[in-house]
N, C-alpha and C positions, 0 to 999 in steps of 0.2 A: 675286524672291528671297523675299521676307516672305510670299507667299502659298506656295513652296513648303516654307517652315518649319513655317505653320500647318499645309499638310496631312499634312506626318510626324508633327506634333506632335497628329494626330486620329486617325492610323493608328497609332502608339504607344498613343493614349489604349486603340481601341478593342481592341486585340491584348491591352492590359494586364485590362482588361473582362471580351472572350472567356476569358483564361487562370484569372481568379479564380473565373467563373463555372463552368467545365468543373472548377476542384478542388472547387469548392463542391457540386457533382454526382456526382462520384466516388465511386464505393460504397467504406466500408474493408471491407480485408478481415475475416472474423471472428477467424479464428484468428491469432497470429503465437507467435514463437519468443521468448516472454517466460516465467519459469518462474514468476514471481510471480502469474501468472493460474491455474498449476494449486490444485485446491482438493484436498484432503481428503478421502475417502470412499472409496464402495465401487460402481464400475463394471463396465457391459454394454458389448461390443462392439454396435457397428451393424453389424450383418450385410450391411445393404444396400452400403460401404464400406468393406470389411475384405476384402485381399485377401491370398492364399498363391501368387505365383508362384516356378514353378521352370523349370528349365534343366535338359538335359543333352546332352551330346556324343552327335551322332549319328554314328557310325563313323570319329571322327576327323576329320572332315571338317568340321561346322558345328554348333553347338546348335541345339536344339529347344526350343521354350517351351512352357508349359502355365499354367494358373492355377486356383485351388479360388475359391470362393465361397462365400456364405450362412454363414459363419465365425460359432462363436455361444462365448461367453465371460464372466469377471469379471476383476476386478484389484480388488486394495485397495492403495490410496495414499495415503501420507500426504510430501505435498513435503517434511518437515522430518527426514525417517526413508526414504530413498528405500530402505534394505538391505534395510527388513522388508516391501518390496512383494510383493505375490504374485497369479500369473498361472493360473488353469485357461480352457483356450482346447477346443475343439472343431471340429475339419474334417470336412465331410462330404465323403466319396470321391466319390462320385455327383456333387457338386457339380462335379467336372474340367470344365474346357472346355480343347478345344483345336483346331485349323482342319481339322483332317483328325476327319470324321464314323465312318472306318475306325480310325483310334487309337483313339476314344474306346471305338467297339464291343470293341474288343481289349481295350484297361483292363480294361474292366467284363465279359468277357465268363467265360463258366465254363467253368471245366475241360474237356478234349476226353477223351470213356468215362473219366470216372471221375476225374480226372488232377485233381491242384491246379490252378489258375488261372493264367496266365502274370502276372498281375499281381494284380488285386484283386480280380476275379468280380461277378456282378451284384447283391450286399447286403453290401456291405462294411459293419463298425462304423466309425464318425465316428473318425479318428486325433484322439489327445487330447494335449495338452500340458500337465502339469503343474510350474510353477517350484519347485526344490527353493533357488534361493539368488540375488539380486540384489549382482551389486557395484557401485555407484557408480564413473567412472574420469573423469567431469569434472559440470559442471554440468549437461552435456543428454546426455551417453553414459551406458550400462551396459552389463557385463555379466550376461546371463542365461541360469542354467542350470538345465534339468530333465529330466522324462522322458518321454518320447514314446512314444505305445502307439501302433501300428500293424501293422494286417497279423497281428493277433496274437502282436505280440511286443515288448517294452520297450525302451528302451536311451536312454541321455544324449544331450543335443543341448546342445551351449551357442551363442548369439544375439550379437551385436553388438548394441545398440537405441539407438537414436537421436533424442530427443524432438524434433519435425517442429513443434508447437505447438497451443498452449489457447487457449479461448476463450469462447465463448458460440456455440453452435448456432442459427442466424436461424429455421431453418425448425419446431423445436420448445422453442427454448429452454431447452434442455436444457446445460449446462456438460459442455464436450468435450475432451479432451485426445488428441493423435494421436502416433503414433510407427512410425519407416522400421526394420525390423532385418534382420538377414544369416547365414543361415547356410546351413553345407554337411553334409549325410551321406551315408553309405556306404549306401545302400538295400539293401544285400544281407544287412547286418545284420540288417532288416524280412523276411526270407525271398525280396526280390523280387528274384529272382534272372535271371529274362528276358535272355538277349542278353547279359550279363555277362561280361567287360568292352567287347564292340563297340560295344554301347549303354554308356555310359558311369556304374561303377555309384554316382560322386558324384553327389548333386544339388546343385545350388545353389539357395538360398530367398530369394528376396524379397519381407521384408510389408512391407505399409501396412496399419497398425490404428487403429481408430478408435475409442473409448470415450468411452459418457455416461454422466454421474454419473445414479445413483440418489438 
């Protein structure tokens, strides 16, 4: 009996061991959802981690996904004044990826004798986002609204945005602040009018942006 109390009481020891040893090894993460980490200043999108996907209904039947890339930008922020934040962001069209090799050629492809483009043609200008107004609506949400140039033509987008979290950047050390947002437009607005309404002409957005302080 006494010898099998010592051997739980060494298989306890060593379990207690293992477990201090493995948190003591554990990487923290960099980032987390503390708003006290974000800093003040005036930041660049990481391009390499800033992503624009979208959605749309493909004939009723099931969406279709897409995503932009190389996404290139500023923001100035100040955590103690989040209203007077402001966003110019930049999408490159070209940048579309999407699983079908035959979509993409179509995006990008130009006009048939003459004809506008069914979508974007092959040198599109970088759709641009400019914020005209930040509302605070808790500690880590806002609303944000501006104006979207695309396809040659303006029109308002307003954003859900959602701050994801700050930190310190491990790989350049760079102070980071990230943020998930949401929105929907009417692309026929942008003149992309293709397949309208079978294709479906809402899109839905969703970013993940990444920003380091200069």
């Amino acid at each position: 009996m006494k010898k099998t109390i010592i051997a739980a009481a060494l298989a306890a020891s060593a379990t207690l061991a293992v477990t201090a040893i493995s948190a003591q090894e554990r990487p923290q993460i960099p980032g987390t959802t503390d708003v006290s980490r974000v800093e003040a200043g005036t930041y660049a999108l990481d391009p390499a981690h800033t992503l624009v996907g979208w959605r749309v209904s493909h004939f009723g039947f099931n969406d279709y996904l897409g995503v932009f890339g190389d996404i290139e930008g500023t923001m100035t922020l100040d955590p103690a004044n989040i209203e007077a934040s402001e966003f110019d962001i930049a999408i490159p069209i070209t940048s579309v990826a999407v699983p079908s090799a035959e979509l993409r050629d179509h995006l990008l492809r130009p006009g048939q004798d003459g004809a506008e483009p069914d979508f974007f043609g092959p040198d599109p200008d970088a759709a641009r986002f400019v914020s005209t107004s930040v509302r605070q609506t808790s500690d880590t949400t806002a609303v944000v609204t501006g104006q979207l140039t695309m396809n040659g033509a303006t029109g308002p987008v307003t954003m859900l945005v959602e701050f994801s979290g700050a930190g310190q950047n491990p790989m350049n050390q760079k102070s980071t602040v990230g943020f998930h947002a949401r929105a929907t437009i009417d692309r026929t607005q942008w003149g992309i009018d293709y397949a309208a309404p079978i294709v479906g002409a809402e899109v839905d957005l969703d970013i993940s942006a990444a920003f380091e302080r200069q």
